[in-house]
C-alpha positions as CSV (number, residue, x, y, z in Angstrom):
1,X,0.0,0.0,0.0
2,X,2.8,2.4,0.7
3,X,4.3,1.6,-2.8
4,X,1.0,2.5,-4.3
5,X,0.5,5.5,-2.4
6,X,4.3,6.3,-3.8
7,X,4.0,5.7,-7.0
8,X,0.2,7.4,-7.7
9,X,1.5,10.5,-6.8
10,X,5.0,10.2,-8.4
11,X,2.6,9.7,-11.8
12,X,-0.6,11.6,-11.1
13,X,1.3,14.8,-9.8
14,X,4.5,14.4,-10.8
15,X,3.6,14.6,-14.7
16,X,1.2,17.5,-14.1
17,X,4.1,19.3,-12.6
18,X,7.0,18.8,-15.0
19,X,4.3,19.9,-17.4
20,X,3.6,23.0,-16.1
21,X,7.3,23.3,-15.0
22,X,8.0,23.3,-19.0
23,X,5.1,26.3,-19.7
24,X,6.7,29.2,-21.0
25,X,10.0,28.2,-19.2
26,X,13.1,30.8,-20.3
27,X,10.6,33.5,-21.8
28,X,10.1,36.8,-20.7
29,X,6.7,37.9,-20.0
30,X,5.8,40.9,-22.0
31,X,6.0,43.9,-20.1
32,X,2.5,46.3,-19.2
33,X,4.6,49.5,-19.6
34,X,7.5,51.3,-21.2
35,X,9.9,51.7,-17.8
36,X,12.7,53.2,-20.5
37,X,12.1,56.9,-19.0
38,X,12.4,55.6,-15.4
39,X,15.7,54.6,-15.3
40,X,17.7,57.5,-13.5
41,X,20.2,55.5,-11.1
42,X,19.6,52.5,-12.6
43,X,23.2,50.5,-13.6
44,X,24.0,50.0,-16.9
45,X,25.1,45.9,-17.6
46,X,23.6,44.8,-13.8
47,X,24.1,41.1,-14.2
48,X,24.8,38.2,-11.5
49,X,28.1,38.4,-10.3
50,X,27.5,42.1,-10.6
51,X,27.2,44.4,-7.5
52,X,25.1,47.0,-7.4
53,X,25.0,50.2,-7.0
54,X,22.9,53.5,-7.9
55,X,24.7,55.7,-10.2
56,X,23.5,58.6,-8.0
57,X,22.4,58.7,-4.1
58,X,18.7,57.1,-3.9
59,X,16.1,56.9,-1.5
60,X,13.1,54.0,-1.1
61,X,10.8,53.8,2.0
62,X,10.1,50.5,3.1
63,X,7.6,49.1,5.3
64,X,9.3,47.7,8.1
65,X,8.4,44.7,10.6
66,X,9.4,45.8,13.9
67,X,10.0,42.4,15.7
68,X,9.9,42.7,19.9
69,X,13.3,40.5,20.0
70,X,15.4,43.4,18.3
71,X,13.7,46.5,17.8
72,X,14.6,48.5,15.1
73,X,17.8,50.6,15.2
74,X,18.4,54.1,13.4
75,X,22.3,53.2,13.4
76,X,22.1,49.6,12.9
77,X,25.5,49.2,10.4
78,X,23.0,47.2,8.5
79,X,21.6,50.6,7.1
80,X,24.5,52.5,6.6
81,X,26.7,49.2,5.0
82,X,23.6,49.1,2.9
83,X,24.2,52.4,1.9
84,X,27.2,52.2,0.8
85,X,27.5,49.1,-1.1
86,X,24.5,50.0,-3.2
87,X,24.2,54.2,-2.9
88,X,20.6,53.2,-2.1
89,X,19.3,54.6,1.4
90,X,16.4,52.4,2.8
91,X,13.7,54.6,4.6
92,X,11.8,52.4,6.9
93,X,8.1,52.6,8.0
94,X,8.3,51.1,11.1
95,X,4.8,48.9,12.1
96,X,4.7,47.1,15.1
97,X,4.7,42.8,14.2
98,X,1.1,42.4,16.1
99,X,-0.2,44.8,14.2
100,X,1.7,44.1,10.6
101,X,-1.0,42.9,8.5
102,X,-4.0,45.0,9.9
103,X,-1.6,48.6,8.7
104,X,-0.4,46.8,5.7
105,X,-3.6,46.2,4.1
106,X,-4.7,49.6,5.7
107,X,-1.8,51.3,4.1
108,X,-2.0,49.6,0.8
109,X,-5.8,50.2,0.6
110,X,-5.0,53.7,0.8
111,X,-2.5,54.2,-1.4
112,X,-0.2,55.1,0.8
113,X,2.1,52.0,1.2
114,X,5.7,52.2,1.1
115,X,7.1,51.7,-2.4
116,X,8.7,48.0,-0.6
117,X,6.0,46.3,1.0
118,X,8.1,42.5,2.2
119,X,7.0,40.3,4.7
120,X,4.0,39.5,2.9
121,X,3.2,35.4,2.5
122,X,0.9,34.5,-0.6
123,X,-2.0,34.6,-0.6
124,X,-2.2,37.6,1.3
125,X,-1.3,39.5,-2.2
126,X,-4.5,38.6,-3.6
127,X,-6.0,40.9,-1.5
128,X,-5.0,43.8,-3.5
129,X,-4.5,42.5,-7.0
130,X,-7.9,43.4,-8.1
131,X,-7.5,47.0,-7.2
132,X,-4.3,47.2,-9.1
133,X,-2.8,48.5,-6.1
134,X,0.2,46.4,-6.6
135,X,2.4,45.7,-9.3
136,X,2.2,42.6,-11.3
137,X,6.1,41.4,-11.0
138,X,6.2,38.9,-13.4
139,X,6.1,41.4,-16.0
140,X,9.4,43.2,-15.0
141,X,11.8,39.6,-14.9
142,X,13.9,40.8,-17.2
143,X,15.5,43.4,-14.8
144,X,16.0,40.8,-12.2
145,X,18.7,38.9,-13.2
146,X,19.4,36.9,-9.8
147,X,16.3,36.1,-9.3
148,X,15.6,34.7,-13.3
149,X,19.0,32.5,-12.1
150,X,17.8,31.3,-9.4
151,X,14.1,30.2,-10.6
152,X,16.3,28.6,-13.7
153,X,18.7,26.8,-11.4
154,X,16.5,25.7,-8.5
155,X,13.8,24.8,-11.2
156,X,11.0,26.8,-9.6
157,X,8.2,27.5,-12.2
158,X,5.8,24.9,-10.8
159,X,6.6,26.9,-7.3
160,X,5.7,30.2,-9.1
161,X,3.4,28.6,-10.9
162,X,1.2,28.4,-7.9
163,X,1.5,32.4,-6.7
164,X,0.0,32.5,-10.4
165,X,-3.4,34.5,-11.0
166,X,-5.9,34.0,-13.3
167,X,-4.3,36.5,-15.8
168,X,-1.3,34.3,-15.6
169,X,0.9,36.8,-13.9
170,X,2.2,36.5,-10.3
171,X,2.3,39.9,-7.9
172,X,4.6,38.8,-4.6
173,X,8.8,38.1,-5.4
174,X,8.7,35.3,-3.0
175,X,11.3,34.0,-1.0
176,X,13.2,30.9,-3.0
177,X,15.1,28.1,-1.3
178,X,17.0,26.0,-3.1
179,X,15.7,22.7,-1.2
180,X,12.4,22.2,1.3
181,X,13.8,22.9,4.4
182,X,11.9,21.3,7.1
183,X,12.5,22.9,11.0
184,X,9.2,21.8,12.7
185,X,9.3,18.2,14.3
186,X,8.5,16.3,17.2
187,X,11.4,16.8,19.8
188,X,11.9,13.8,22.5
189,X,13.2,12.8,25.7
190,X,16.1,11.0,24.7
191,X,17.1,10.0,28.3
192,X,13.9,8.1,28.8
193,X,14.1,6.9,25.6
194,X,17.7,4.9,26.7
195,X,16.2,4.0,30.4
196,X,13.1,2.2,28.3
197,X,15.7,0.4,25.6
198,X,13.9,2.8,22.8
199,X,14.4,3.7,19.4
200,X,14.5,6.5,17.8
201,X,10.6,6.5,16.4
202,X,10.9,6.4,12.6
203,X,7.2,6.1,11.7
204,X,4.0,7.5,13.6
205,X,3.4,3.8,14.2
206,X,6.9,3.4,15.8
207,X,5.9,7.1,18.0
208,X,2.7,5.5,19.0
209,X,4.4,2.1,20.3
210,X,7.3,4.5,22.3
211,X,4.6,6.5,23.9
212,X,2.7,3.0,24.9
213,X,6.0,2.1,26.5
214,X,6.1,5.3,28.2
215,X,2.9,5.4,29.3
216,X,3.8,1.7,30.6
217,X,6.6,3.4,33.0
218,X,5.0,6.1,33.7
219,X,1.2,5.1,33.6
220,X,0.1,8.4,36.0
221,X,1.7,10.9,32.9
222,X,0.7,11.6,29.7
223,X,3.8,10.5,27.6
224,X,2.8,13.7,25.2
225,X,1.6,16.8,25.4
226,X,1.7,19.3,22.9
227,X,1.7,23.2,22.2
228,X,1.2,25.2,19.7
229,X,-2.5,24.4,19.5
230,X,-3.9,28.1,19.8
231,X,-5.0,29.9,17.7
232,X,-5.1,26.7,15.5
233,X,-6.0,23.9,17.7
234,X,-3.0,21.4,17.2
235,X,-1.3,23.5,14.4
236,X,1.9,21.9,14.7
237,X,0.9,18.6,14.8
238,X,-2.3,18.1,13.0
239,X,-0.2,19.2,9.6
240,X,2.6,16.7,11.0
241,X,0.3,13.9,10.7
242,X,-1.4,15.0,7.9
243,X,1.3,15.1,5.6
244,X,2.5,11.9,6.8
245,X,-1.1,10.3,5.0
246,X,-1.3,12.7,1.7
247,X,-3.5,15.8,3.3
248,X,-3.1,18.7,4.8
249,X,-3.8,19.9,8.1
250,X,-3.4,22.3,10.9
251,X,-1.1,24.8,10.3
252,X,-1.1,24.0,6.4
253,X,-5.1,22.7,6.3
254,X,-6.2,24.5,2.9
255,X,-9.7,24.0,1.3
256,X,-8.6,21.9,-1.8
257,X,-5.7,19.3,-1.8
258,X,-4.6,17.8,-5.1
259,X,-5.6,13.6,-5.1
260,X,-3.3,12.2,-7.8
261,X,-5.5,9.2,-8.1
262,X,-8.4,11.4,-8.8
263,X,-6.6,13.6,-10.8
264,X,-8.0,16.5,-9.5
265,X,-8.5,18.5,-6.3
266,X,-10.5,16.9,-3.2
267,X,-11.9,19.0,-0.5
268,X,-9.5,18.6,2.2
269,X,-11.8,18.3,5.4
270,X,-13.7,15.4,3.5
271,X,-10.6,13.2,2.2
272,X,-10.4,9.3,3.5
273,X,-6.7,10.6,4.2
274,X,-8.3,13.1,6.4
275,X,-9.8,10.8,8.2
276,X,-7.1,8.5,8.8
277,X,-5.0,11.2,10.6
278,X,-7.9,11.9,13.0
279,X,-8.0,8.7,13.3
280,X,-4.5,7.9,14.5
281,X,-4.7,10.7,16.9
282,X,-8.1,9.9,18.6
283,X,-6.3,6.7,19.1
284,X,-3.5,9.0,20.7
285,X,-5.9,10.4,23.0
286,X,-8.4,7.6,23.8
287,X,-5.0,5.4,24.9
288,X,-4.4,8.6,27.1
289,X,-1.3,9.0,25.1
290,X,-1.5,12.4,24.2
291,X,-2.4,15.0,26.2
292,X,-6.5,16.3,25.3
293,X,-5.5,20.3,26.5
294,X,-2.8,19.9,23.8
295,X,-5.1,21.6,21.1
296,X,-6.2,24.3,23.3
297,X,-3.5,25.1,26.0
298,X,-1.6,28.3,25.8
299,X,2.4,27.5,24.5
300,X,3.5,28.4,28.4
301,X,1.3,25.4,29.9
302,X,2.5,23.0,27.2
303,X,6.3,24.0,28.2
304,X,5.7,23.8,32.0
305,X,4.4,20.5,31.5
306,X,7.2,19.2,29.6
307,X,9.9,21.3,31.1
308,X,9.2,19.9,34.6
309,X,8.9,16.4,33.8
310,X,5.0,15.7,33.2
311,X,5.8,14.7,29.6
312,X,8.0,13.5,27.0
313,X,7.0,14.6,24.0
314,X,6.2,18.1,22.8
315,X,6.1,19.9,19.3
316,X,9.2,21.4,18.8
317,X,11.4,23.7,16.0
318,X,15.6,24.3,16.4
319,X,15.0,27.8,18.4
320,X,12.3,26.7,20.6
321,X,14.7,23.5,21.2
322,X,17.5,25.6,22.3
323,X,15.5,28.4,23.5
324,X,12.5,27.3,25.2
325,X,13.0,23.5,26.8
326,X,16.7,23.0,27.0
327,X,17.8,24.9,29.4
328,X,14.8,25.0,31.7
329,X,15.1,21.0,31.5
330,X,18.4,20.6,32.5
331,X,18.4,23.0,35.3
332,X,15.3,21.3,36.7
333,X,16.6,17.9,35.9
334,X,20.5,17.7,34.6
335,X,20.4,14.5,33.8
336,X,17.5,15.2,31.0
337,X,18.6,15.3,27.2
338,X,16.3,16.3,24.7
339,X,16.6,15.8,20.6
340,X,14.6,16.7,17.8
341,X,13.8,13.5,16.3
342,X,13.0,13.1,12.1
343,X,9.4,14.1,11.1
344,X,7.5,10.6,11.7
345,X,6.9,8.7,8.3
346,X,3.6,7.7,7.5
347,X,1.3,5.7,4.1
348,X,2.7,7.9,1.3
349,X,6.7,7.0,2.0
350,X,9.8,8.9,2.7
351,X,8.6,12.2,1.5
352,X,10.0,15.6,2.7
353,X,7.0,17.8,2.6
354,X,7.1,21.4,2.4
355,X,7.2,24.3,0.3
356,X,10.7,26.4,-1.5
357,X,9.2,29.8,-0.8
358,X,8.5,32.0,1.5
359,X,7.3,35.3,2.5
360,X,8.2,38.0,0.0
361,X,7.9,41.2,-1.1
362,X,5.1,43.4,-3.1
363,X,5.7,46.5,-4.5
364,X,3.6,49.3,-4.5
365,X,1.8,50.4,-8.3
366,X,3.3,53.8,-7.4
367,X,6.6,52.7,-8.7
368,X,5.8,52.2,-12.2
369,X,6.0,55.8,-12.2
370,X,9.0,56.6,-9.9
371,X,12.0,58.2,-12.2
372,X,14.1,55.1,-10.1
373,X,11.6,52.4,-11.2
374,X,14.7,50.4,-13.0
375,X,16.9,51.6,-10.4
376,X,14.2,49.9,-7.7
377,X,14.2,46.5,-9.3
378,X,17.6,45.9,-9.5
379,X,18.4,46.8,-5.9
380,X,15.1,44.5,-4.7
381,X,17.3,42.2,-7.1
382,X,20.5,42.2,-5.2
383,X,19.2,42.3,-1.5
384,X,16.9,40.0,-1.7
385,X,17.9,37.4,-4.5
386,X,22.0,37.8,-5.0
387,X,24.3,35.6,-3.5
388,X,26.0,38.6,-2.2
389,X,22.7,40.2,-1.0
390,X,22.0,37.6,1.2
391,X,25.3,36.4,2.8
392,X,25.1,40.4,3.9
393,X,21.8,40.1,4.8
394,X,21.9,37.1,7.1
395,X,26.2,37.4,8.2
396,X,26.9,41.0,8.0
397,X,30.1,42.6,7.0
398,X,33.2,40.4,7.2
399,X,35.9,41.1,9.2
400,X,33.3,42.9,11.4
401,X,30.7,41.1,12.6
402,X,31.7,37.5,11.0
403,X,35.1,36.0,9.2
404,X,35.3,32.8,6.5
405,X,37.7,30.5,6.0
406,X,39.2,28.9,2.7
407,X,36.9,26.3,2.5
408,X,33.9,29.0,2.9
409,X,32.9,28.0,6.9
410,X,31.6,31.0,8.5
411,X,32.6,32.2,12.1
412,X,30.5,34.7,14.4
413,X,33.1,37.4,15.9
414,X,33.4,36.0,19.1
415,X,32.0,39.5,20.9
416,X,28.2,38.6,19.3
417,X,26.3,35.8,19.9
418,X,22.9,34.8,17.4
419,X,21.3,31.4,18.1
420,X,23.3,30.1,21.1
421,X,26.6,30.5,18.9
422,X,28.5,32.7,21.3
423,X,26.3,32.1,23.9
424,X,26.8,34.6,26.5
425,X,28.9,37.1,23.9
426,X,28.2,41.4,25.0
427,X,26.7,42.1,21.4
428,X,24.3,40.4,19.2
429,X,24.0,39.9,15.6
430,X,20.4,41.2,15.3
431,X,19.6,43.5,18.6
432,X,23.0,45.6,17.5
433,X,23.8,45.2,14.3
434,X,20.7,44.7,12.3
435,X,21.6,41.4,10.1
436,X,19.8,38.0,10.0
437,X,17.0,40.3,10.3
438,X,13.5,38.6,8.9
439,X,12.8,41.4,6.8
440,X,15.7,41.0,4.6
441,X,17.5,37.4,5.7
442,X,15.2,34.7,4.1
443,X,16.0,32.2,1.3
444,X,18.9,31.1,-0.7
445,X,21.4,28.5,-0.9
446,X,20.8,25.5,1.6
447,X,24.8,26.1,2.1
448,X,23.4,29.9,3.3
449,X,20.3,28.4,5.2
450,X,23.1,25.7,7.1
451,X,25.3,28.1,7.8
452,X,24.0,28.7,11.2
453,X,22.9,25.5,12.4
454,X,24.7,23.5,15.1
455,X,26.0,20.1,14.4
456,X,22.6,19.1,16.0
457,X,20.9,20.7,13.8
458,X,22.7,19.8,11.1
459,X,22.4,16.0,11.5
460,X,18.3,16.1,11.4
461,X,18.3,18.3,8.3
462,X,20.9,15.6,6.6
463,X,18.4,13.1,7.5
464,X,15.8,14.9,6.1
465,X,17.3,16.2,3.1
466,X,18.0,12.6,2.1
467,X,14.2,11.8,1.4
468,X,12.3,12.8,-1.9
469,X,10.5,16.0,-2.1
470,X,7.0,16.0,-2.7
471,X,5.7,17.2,-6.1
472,X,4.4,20.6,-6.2
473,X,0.3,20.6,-6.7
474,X,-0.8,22.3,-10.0
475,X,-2.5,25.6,-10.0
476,X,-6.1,26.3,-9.7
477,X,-6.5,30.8,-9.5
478,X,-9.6,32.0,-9.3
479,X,-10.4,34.6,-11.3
480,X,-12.4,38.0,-9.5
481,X,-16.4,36.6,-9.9
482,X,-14.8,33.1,-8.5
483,X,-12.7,34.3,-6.0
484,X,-15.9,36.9,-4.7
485,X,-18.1,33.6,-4.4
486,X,-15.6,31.1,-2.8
487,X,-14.7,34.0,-0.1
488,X,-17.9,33.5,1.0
489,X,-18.3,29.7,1.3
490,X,-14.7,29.3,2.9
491,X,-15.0,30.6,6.3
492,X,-18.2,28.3,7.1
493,X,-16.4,25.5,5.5
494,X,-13.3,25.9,7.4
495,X,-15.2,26.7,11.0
496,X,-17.0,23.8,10.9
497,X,-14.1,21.4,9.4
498,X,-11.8,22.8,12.7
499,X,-14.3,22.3,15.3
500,X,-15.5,18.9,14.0
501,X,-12.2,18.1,13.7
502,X,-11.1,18.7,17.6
503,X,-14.6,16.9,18.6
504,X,-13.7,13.7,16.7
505,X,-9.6,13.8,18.0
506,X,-11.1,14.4,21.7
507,X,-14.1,11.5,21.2
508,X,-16.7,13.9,21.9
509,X,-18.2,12.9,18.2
510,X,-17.8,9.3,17.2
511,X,-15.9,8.6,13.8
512,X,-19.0,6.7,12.8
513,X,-20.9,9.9,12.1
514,X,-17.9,10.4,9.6
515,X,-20.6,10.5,6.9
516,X,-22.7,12.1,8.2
517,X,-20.4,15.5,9.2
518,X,-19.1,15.1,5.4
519,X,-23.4,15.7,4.8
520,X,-23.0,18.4,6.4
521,X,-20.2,20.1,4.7
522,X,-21.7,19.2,1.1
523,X,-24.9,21.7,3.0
524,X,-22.3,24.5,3.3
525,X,-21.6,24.2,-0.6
526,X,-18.0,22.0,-0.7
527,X,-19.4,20.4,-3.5
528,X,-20.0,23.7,-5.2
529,X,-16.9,25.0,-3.8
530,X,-14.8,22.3,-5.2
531,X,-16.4,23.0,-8.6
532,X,-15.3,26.4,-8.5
533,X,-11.8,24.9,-7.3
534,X,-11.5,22.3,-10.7
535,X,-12.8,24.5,-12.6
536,X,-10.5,26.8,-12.5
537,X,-7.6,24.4,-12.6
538,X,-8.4,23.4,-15.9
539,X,-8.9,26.8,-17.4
540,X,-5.3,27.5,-16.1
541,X,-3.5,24.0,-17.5
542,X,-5.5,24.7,-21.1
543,X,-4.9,28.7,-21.2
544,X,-1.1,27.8,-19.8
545,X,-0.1,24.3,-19.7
């Protein structure tokens, strides 16, 4: 069954993708506008390999994500570096992170956003493409040179594919990885793990028969408990275990999932695979397994728990590893060791699921007209999408706040610390210098992306980089009348699908009224919904396929 499950979507998806991949590949859209008269600073022959830089002092404002953790910094040698690699000064307009998308779509609205609006993750653009408050990127590739090499390289059309609307043109510059890179796991109790003669759990079947042997040992405990389950009750875990069967879930839990053996999109909340990762973790919960507050305790109660002994299991990325349970384990107990452990395989095989972009940037219509409009893409170019760019983004200036040695291994000065790697160290990469800063520092090489890991760290992504990444589902836009009707079917659909969804996990619903809750979605229009949903992806595979 696992081989089946391998090779249906190697064959069902897998074609669909390369043939979308191939659509249009190497060409250059054709552009809306004549940007020949905006072109003051711009640099003549700006090419990769090329660094650049204004031919005259320039000025862009910037709206700015001002993270609590390292508050923004008028002298940060971020800014004035910046400066003076590229003559470009960066103007920011600072918004507080709780309160990022409510003045971004307020500011954009307006028509008074910041000619750089980053920090945006699809499909938050769509908001504003109707409007035309936003330009459509695609159509200005062609002064982008680092970014058209890395799309080419890192063969990302199916991934831009998917920011695609229904005109066929894409209006966020994501973020581009060259490889999935997977952070969110379970992490473990290792030393229990040795005092019980376990292994490391490979499969959610192997997790389920450790945590049986836990709750053996220690039959008073709940072997598991989670976090991350507000505002989306078992976020973390629910798209964990969803995955691991061929759907999507918490976190990731979107309307329509692609079913290679259908050949089209199933509604998500209604798939059989669905139902076997509720399923597995009613089983969790019934077996008393897996703590029931998981999906609805705050993050501190879920670390208290585990921190203090009362569970062995917990949710877990690399910062909240070092950050959040390591070192209020071992000071409560120094004998405790905790790992991250490989995200559990499950039915469809040894897949590494995830997506190669991230949050990106939108620009702001108003640049079309800017005298610097040429000047503008090249620098958004280079910061964002150079190799150069973002080694400065994410390291800083060497000799300063970083050195390399012949064999290209980076070392932090050893006065600043980031991520535990000068623990203890007076200055700090971000707080006082401005670099590896999430408005700028996201993306690039996996060499980049490893750069800062530990050798912990490193070792789980080695494992996980060694499995096959999951094909990329096709694209289904909607176009405006669409997109208007689905708005309002979605929000029904999805409240019901979430609360169901807990009831069933916790046992206050039985999974034998599995048909009948699916009833009750087809009576909040899925089925129309998912007409709307197929439709369209076959209007965009003829019109661009």
């Amino acid at each position: 069954m696992r081989e089946l499950s391998r090779r249906q979507a190697i064959i069902g998806l897998g074609a669909f993708t390369l043939a979308v991949a191939g659509c249009g590949e190497g060409e250059t859209p054709k552009k809306t506008g004549d940007v020949s008269a905006n072109k003051a600073g711009s640099m003549a022959g700006y090419a990769v390999g090329r660094q650049f830089k204004a031919t005259e002092p320039i000025s862009f404002d910037v709206l700015y994500n001002n993270h609590s953790f390292y508050p923004l910094k008028n002298d940060w040698l971020f800014w004035q570096e910046l400066t003076k690699r590229t003559n470009v000064t960066l103007k920011p307009v600072a918004v507080p992170l709780s309160d990022y998308e409510k003045k971004r779509g307020l500011l954009v609205g307006s028509g008074q956003a910041p000619l750089i609006i980053p920090k945006t993750y699809h499909p938050q653009e769509e908001a504003f493409v109707a409007s035309g408050a936003i330009l459509p990127v695609s159509e200005y590739m062609d002064l982008m040179p680092n970014f058209k090499d890395q799309v080419a390289k890192w063969r990302m059309d199916p991934e831009l594919n998917l920011l695609r609307q229904a005109d066929g043109r894409f209006y966020l510059l994501p973020g581009l990885h060259e490889e999935i890179w997977v952070d969110y796991t379970l992490a473990v109790r290792t030393d229990i793990m040795e005092k019980l003669g376990l292994e490391t759990p490979k499969t959610w079947d192997d997790l389920y028969t450790v945590l049986k042997a836990m709750k053996a040992e220690y039959p008073d405990l709940y072997p598991m408990t989670d976090r991350w389950g507000v505002p989306t009750p078992g976020g973390n875990l629910l798209k964990l275990v969803a995955q691991a069967y061929g759907t999507k879930g918490g976190w990731e839990y979107q309307h329509a999932t692609w079913d290679p053996a259908l050949g089209k999109f199933a509604y998500t909340g209604a798939m059989p695979q669905y139902k076997q990762m509720i399923e597995y973790l009613n089983k969790l919960v019934k077996e008393k397994l897996l703590d029931p507050e998981s999906f609805t305790q705050q993050d501190e109660q879920a670390k208290q728990k585990f921190n203090s002994g009362k569970s062995f299991v917990i949710s877990a990325n690399a910062q909240s590893l070092i950050n959040d349970y390591r070192p209020t384990l071992t000071e409560l107990n120094p004998e405790a060791k905790i790992a991250k452990i490989p995200v559990p395989l499950g039915p469809v095989g040894d897949y590494k699921i995830g997506p190669r972009t991230e949050n990106g940037v939108m620009i702001s219509k108003k640049a079309l007209e800017n005298k610097n409009f040429v000047a503008l893409m090249q620098f958004i170019d280079w910061l964002w999408y150079s190799p150069e760019g973002a080694e400065f983004a994410k390291w800083g200036v060497e000799g300063t706040t970083y050195t390399k040695d012949a064999s290209g291994h980076y070392k932090l000065a050893d006065d600043i610390d980031f991520v535990g790697l000068n623990a203890g160290a007076p200055k700090h990469l971000q707080k006082d210098f401005g670099f590896s800063n999430g408005v700028f520092a996201y993306g690039g090489t996996t060499e980049l992306l490893n750069s800062t890991f530990s050798e912990e760290e490193l070792e789980f992504q080695n494992v996980m980089n060694a499995r096959k990444p999951w094909p990329v589902e096709p694209p289904h836009p909607f176009n405006d009348e669409e997109r208007e009707q689905a708005t309002l079917w979605e929000t029904p659909l999805k409240d019901h699908v979430t609360q169901q969804t807990l009831k069933f996990i916790l046992g206050e619903r039985d999974l034998s009224e599995w048909d009948a809750y699916v009833k009750e979605l087809e009576g909040k229009n899925m089925t129309s919904y998912m007409n709307i949903v197929n439709t369209a992806y076959e209007r965009f595979k003829k019109e661009h396929g």
